[in-house]
Structures are given as structure tokens and as C-alpha cells.
PLY file of the C-alpha trace (Angstrom):
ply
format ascii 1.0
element vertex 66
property float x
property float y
property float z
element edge 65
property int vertex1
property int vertex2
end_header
-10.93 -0.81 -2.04
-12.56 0.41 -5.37
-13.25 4.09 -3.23
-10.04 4.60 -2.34
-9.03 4.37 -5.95
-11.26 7.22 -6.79
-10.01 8.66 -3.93
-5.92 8.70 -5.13
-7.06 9.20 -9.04
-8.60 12.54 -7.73
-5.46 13.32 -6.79
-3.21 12.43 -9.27
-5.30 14.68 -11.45
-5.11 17.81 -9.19
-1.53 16.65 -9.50
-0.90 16.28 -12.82
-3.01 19.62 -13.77
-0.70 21.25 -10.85
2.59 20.38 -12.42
1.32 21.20 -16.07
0.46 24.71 -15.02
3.89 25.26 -13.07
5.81 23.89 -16.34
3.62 26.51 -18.55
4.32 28.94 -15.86
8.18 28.45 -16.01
8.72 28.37 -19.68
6.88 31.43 -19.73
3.45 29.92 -22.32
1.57 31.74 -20.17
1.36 34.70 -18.21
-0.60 33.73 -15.29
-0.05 35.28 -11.75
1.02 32.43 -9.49
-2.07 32.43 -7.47
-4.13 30.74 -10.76
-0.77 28.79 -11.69
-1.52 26.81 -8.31
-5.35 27.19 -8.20
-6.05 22.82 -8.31
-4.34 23.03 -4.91
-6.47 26.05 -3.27
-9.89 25.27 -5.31
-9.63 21.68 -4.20
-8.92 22.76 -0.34
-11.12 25.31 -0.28
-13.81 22.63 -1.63
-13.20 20.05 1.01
-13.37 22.70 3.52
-17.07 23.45 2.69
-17.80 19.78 1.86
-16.77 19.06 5.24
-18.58 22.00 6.97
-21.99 21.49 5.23
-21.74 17.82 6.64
-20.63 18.73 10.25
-23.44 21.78 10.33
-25.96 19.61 8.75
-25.42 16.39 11.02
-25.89 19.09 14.22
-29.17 20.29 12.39
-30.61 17.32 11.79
-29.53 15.81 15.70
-30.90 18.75 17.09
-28.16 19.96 18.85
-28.63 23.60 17.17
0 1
1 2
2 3
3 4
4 5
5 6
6 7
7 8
8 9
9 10
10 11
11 12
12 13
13 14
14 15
15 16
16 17
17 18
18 19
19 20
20 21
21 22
22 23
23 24
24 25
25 26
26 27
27 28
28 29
29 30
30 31
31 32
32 33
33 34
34 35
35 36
36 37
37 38
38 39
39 40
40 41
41 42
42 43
43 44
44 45
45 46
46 47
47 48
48 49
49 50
50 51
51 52
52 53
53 54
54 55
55 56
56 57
57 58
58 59
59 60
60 61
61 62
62 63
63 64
64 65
């Protein structure tokens, strides 16, 4: 139970830091292109992507099955 707290708070942060930017964005307090206005999203993707990689290619490495 206590990990999938962690698990949601992560989110809500990414959230939170999401929507902040996209206000900023749309009352114009900064002048960010919209690719760094939604970065939380992407970085945090892009993250889990290699997280999950570097497991799955170590786990075969250390099985021997490469």
C-alpha cells in the first residue's frame, strides 16, 4: 500500500508541474516553445522507457540468454 502512494504522488507532481507550465505558457509569463512547456510528460516517459530497458537487458545478461 505505502508504494503505491509514492507511486500516485509521483504523479501528481509531474501533474501539477505540467499544468503550472501550460498556465505560464497561456498567460504568456513565459516564452517557452511548447516542447519544454510539456517536458514533465516526455522527460518522465522517456525515463521509464530506459528504466525499463536497463532492467529487461540486464535480467537477459545476467540469465544468460545473451
Amino acid at each position: 500500500m505505502k508504494n503505491k502512494n509514492v507511486r500516485n504522488s509521483g504523479m501528481g507532481f509531474i501533474s501539477v508541474l505540467t499544468l503550472i507550465f501550460i498556465v505560464l505558457k497561456l498567460t504568456n509569463n513565459i516564452s517557452w516553445s511548447w516542447i519544454w512547456v510539456l517536458s514533465p510528460i516526455w522527460i518522465t516517459a522517456v525515463l521509464l522507457i530506459i528504466i525499463f530497458a536497463v532492467i529487461m537487458i540486464g535480467g537477459r545478461i545476467k540469465k544468460g540468454k545473451w
